[in-house]
N, C-alpha and C positions, 0 to 999 in steps of 0.2 A: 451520470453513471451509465446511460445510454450507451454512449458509445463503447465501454467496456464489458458491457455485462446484458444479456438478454431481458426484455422484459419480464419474463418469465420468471426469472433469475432474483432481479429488482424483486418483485410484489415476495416472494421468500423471505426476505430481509426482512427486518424488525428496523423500524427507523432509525432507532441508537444504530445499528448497524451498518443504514443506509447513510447517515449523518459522517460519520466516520467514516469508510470507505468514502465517501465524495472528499474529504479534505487529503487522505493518501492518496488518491489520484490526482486530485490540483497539487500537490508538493512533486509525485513522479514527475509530473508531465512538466514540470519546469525545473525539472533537475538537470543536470547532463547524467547523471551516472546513477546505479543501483545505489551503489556505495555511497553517496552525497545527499539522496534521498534517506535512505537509511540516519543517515548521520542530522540530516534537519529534523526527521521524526522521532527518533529516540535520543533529541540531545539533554533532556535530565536524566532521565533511566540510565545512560549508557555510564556515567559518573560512578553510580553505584553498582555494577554486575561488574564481576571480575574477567568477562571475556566481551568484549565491544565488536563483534561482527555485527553491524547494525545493518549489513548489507542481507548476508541470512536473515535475520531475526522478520526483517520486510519482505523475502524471498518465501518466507513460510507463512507470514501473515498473508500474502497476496494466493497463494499457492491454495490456503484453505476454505478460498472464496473462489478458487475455479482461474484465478488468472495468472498468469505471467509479466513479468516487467517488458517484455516484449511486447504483449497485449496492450500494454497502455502507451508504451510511447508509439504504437504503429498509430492510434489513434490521430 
């Protein structure tokens, strides 16, 4: 998480949170795309919600931790 995220940042986090956020970052960061990320992250959930932007849906989860999909592939 390092590399994404300030130490500072880090010790905020609740380890469920930190546990989590480190597994959407190793899925980004060998993605090619938002969109392909998204879609290996939410692929049970996406079955059942009637609208599958799982590119948003990662867009907003990363967005409410301070980062960008930018932020981690520059990584």
């Amino acid at each position: 998480l390092s590399s994404v995220l300030s130490a500072d940042a880090i010790a905020d986090l609740d380890l469920f949170d930190r546990l989590q956020l480190a597994g959407v970052v190793e899925v980004a960061k060998r993605s090619p795309s938002l969109s392909d990320a998204g879609r290996a992250l939410f692929a049970s959930s996406r079955a059942k919600r009637s609208s599958t932007n799982d590119a948003d849906r990662l867009r907003k989860y990363l967005a409410r931790l301070g980062l960008t999909w930018h932020n981690i592939r520059a990584q």
